[in-house]
KOLGU-4560 file (N, C-alpha, C; in nm, 3 decimals, padded with zeros to 5 digits):
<recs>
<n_xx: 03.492 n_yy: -02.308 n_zz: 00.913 ca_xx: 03.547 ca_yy: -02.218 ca_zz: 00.813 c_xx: 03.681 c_yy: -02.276 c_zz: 00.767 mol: A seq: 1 type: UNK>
<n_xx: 03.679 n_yy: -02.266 n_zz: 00.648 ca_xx: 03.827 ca_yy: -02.396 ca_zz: 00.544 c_xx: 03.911 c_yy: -02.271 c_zz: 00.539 mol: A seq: 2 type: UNK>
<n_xx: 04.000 n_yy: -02.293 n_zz: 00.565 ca_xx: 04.167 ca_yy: -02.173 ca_zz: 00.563 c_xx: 04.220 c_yy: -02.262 c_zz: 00.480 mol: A seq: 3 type: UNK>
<n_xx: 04.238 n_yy: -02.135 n_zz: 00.334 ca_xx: 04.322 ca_yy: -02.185 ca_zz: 00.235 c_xx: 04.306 c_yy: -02.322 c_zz: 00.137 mol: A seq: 4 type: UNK>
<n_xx: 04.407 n_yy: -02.366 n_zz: 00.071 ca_xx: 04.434 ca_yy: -02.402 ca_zz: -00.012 c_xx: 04.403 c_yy: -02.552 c_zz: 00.052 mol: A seq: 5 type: UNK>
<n_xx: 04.343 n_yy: -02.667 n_zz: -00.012 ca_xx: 04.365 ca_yy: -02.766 ca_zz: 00.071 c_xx: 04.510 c_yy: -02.850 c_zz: 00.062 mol: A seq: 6 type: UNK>
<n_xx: 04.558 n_yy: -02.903 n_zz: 00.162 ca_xx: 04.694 ca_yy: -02.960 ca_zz: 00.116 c_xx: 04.680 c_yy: -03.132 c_zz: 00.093 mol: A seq: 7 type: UNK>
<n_xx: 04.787 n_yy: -03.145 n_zz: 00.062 ca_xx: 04.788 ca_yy: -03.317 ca_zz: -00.012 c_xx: 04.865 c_yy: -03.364 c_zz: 00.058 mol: A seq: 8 type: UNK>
<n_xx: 04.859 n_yy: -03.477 n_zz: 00.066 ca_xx: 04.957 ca_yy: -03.532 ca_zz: 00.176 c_xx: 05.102 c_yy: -03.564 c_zz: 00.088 mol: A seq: 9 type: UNK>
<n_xx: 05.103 n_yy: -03.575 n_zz: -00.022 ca_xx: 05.201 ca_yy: -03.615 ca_zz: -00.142 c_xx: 05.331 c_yy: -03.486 c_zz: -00.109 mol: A seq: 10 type: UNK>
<n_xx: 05.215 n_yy: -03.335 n_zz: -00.064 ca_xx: 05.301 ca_yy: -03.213 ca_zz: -00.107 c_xx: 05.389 c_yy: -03.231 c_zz: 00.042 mol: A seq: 11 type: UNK>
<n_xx: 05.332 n_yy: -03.293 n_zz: 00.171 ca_xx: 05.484 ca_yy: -03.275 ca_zz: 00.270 c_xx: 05.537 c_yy: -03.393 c_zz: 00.319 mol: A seq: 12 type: UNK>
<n_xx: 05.642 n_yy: -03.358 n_zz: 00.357 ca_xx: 05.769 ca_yy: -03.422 ca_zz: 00.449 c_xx: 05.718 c_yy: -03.497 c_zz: 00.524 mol: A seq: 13 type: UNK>
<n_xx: 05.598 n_yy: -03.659 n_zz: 00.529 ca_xx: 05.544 ca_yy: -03.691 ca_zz: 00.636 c_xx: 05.577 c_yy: -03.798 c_zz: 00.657 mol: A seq: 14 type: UNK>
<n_xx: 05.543 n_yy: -03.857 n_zz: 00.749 ca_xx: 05.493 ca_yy: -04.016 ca_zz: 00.788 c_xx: 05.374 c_yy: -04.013 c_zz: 00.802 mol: A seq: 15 type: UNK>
<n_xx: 05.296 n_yy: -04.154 n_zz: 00.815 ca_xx: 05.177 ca_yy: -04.229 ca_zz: 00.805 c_xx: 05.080 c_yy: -04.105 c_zz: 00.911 mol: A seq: 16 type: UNK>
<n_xx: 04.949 n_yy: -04.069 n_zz: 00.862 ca_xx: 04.846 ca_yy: -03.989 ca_zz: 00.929 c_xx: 04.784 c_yy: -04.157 c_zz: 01.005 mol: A seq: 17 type: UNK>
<n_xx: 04.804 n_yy: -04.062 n_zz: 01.126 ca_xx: 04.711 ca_yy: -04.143 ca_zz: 01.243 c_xx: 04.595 c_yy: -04.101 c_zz: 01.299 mol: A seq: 18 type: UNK>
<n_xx: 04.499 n_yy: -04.175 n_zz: 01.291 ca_xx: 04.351 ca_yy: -04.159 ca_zz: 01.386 c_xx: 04.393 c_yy: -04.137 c_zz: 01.519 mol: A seq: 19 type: UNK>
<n_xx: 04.335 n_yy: -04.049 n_zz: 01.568 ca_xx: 04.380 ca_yy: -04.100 ca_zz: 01.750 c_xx: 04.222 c_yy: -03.961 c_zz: 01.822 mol: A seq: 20 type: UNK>
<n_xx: 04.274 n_yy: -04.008 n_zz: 01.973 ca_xx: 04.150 ca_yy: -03.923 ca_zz: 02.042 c_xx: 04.236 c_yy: -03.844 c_zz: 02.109 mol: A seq: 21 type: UNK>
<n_xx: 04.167 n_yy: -03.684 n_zz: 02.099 ca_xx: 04.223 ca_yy: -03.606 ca_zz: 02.194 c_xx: 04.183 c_yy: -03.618 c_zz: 02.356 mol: A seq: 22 type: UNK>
<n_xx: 04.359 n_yy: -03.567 n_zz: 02.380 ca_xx: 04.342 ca_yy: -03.595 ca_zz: 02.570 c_xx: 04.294 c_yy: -03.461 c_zz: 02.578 mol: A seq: 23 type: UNK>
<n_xx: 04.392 n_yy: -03.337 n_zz: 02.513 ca_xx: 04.375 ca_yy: -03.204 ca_zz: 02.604 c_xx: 04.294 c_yy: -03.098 c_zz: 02.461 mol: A seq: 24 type: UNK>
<n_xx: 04.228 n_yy: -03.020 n_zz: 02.498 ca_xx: 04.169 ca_yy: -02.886 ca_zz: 02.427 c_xx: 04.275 c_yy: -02.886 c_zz: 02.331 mol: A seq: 25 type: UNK>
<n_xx: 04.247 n_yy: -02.855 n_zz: 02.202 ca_xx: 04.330 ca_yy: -02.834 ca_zz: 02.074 c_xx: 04.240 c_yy: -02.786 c_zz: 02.015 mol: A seq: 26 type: UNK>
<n_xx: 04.304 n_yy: -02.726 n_zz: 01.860 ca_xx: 04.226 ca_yy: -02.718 ca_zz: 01.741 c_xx: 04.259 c_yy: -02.744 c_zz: 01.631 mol: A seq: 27 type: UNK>
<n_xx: 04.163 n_yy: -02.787 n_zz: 01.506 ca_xx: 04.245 ca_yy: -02.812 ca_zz: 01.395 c_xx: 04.284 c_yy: -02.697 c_zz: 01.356 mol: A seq: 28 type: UNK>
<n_xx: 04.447 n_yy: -02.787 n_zz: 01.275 ca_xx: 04.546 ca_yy: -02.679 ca_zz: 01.204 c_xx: 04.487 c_yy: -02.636 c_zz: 01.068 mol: A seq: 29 type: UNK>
<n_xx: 04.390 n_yy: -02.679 n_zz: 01.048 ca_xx: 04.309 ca_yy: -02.589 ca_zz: 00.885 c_xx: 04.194 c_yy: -02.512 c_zz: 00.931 mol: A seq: 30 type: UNK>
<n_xx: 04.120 n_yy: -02.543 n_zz: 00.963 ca_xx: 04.009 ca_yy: -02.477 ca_zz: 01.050 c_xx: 03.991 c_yy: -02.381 c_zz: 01.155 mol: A seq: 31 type: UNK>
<n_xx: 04.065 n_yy: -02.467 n_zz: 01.227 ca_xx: 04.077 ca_yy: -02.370 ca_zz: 01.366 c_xx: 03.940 c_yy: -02.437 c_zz: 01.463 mol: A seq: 32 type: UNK>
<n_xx: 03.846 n_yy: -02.543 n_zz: 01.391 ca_xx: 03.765 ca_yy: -02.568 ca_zz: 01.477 c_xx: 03.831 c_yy: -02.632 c_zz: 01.651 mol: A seq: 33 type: UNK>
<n_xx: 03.746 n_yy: -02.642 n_zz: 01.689 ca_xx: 03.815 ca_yy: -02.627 ca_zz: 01.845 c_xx: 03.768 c_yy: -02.814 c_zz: 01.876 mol: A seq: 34 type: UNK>
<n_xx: 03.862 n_yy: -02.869 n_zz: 01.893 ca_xx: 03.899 ca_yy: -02.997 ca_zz: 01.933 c_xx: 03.855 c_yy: -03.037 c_zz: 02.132 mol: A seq: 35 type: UNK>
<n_xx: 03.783 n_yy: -03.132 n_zz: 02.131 ca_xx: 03.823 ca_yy: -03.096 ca_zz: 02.288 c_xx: 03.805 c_yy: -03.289 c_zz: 02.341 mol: A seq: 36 type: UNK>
<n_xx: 03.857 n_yy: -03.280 n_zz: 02.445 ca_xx: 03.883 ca_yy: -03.412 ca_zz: 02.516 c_xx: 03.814 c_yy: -03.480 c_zz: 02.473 mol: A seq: 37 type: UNK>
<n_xx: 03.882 n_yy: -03.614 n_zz: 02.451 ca_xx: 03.723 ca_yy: -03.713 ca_zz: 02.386 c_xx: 03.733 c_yy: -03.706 c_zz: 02.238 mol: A seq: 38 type: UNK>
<n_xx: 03.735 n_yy: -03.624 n_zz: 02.161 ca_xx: 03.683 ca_yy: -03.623 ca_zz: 02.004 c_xx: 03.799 c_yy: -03.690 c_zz: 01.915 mol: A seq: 39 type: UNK>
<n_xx: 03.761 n_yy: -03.735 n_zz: 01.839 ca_xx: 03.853 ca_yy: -03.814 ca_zz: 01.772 c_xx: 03.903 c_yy: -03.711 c_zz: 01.602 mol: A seq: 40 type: UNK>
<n_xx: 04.049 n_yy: -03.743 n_zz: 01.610 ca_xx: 04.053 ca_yy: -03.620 ca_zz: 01.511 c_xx: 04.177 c_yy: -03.725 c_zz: 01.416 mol: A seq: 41 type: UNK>
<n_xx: 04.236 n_yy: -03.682 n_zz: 01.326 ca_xx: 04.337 ca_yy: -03.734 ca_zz: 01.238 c_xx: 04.470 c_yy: -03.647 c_zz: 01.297 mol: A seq: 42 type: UNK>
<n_xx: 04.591 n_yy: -03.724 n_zz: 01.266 ca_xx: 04.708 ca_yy: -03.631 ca_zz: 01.291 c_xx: 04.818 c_yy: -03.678 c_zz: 01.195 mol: A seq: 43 type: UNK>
<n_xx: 04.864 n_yy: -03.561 n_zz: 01.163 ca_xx: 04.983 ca_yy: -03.566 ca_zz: 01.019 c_xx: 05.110 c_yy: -03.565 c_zz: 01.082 mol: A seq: 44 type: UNK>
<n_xx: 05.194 n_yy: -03.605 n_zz: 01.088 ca_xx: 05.344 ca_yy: -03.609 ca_zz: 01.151 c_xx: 05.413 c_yy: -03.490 c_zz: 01.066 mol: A seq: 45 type: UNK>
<n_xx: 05.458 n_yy: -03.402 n_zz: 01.114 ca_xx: 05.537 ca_yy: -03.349 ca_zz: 01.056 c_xx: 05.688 c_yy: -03.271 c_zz: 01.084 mol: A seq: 46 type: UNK>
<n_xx: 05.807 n_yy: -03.356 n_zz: 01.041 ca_xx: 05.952 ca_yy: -03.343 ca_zz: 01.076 c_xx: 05.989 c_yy: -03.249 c_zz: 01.044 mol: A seq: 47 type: UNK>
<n_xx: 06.059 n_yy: -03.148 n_zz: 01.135 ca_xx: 06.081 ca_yy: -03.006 ca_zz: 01.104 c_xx: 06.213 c_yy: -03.028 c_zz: 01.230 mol: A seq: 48 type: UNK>
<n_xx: 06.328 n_yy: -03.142 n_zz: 01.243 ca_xx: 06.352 ca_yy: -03.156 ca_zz: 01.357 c_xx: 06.342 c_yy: -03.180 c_zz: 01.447 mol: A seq: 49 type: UNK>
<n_xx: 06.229 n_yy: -03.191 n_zz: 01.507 ca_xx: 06.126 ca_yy: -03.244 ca_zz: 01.575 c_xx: 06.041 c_yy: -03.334 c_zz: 01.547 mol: A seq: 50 type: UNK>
<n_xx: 06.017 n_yy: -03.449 n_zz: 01.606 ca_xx: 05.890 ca_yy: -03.508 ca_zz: 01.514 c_xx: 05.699 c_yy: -03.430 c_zz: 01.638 mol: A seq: 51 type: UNK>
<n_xx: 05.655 n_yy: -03.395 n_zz: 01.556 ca_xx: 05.498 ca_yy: -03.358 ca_zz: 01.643 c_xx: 05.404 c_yy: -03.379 c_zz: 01.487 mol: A seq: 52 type: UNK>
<n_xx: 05.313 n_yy: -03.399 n_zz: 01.532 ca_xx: 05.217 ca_yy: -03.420 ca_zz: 01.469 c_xx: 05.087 c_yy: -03.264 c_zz: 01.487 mol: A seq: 53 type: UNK>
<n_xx: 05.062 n_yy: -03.249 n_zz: 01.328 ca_xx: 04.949 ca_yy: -03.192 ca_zz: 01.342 c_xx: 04.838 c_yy: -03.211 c_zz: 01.372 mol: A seq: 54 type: UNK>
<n_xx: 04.757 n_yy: -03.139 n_zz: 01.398 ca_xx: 04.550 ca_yy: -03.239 ca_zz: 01.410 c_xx: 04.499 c_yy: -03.149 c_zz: 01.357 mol: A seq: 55 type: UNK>
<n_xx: 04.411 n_yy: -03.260 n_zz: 01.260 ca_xx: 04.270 ca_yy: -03.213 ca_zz: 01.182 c_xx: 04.171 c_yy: -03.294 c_zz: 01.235 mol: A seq: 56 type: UNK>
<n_xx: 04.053 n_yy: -03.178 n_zz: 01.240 ca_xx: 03.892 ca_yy: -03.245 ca_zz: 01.237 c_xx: 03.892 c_yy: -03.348 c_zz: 01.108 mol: A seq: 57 type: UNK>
<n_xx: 03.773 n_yy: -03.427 n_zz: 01.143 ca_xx: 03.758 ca_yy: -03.509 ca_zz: 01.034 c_xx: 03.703 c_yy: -03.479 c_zz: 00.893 mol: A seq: 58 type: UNK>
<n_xx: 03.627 n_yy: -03.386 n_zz: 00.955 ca_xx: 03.590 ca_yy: -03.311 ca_zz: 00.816 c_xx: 03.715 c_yy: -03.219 c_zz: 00.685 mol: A seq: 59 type: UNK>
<n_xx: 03.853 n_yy: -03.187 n_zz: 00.761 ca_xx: 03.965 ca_yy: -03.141 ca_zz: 00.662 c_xx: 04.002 c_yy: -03.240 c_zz: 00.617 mol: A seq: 60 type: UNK>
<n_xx: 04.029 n_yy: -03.365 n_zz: 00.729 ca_xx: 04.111 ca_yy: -03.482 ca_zz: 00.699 c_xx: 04.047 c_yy: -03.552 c_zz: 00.586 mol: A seq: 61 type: UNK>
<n_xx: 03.916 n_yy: -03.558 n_zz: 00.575 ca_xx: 03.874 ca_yy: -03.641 ca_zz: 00.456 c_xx: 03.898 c_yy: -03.531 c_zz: 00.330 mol: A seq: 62 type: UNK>
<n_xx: 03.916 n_yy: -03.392 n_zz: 00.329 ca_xx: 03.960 ca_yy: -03.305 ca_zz: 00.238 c_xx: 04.114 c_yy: -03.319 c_zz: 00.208 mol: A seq: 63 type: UNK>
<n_xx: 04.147 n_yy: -03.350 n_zz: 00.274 ca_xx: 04.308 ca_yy: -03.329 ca_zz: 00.220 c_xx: 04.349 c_yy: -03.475 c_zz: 00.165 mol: A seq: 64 type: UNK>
<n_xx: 04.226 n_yy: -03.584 n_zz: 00.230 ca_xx: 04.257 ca_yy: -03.754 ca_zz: 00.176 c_xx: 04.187 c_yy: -03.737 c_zz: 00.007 mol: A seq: 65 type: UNK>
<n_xx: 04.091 n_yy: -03.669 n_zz: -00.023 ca_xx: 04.041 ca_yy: -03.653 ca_zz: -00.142 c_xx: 04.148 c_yy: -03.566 c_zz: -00.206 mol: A seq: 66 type: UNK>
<n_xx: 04.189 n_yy: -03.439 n_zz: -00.233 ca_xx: 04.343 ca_yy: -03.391 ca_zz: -00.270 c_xx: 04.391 c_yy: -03.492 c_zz: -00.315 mol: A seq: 67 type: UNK>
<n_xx: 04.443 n_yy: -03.540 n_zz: -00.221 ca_xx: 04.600 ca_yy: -03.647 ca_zz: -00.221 c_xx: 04.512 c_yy: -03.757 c_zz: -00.328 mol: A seq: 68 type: UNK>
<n_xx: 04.401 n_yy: -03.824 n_zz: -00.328 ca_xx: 04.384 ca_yy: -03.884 ca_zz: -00.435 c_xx: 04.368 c_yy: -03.814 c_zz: -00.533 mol: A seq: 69 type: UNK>
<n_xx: 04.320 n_yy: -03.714 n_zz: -00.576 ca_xx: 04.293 ca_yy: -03.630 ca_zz: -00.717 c_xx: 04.466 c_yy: -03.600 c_zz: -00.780 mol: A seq: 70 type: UNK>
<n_xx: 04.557 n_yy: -03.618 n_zz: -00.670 ca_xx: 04.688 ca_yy: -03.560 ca_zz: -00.674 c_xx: 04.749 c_yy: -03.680 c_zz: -00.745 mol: A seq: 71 type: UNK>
<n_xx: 04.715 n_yy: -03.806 n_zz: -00.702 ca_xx: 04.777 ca_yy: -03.931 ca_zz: -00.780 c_xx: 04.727 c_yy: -03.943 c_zz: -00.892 mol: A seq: 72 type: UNK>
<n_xx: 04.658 n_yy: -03.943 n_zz: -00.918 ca_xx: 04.522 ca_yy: -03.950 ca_zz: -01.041 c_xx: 04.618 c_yy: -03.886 c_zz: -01.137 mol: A seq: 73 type: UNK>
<n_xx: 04.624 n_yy: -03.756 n_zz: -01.111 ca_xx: 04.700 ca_yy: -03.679 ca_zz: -01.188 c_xx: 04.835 c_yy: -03.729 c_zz: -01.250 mol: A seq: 74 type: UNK>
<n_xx: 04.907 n_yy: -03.767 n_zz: -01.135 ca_xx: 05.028 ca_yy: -03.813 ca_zz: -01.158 c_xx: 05.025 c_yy: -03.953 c_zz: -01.246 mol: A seq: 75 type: UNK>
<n_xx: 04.968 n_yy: -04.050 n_zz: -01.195 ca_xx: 04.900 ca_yy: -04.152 ca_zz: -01.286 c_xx: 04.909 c_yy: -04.175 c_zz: -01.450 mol: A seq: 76 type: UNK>
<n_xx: 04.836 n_yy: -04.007 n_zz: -01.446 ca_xx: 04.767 ca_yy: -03.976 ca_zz: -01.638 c_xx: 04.861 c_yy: -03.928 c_zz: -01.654 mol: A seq: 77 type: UNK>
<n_xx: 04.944 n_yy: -03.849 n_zz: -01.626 ca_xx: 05.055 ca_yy: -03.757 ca_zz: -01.662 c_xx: 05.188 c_yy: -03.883 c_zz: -01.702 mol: A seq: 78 type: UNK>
<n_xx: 05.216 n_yy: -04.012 n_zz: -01.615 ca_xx: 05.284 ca_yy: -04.046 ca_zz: -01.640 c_xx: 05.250 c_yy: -04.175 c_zz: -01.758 mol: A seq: 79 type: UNK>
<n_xx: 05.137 n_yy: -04.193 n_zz: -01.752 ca_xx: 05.096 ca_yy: -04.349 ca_zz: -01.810 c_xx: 05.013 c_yy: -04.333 c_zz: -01.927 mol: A seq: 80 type: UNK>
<n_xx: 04.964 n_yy: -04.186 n_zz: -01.990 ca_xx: 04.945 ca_yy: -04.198 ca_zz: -02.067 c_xx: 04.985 c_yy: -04.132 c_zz: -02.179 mol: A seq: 81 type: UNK>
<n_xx: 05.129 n_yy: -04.097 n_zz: -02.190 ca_xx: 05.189 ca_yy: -03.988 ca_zz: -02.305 c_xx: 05.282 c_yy: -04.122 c_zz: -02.331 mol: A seq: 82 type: UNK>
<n_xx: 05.208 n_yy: -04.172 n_zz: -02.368 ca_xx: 05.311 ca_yy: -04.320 ca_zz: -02.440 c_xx: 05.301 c_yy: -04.302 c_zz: -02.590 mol: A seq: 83 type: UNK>
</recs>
């Protein structure tokens, strides 16, 4: 089940999203699907003072990587073609 709006990676405060495998029980932060030892998920860094990283299933992560391209695209036409 998709919670909300999908986000772009353009719209936060990040560093580089990393692949990695979970050690302990988690869940993704869009979903809520339930993560568990072993599964391999994406993680978004996000600085709030802290540096921690979020985790998404792979299935948001390729949603929010499609976003973030539709998001450049945009930006792209918006800038390159009102010449």
């Amino acid at each position: 089940m998709t919670r909300g709006k999908v986000p772009s990676l353009l719209s936060v405060n990040t560093g580089r999203p990393r692949r990695t495998t979970v050690k302990r029980k988690s869940a993704c932060k869009r979903c809520n699907k339930e993560l568990h030892s072993g599964d391999v998920c994406a993680e978004i860094p996000n600085h709030s003072g802290h540096k921690y990283y979020k985790r998404y299933c792979l299935s948001c992560f390729t949603e929010i990587l499609a976003k973030t391209k539709s998001d450049l695209a945009k930006i792209e036409t918006d800038i390159f073609s009102k010449e």
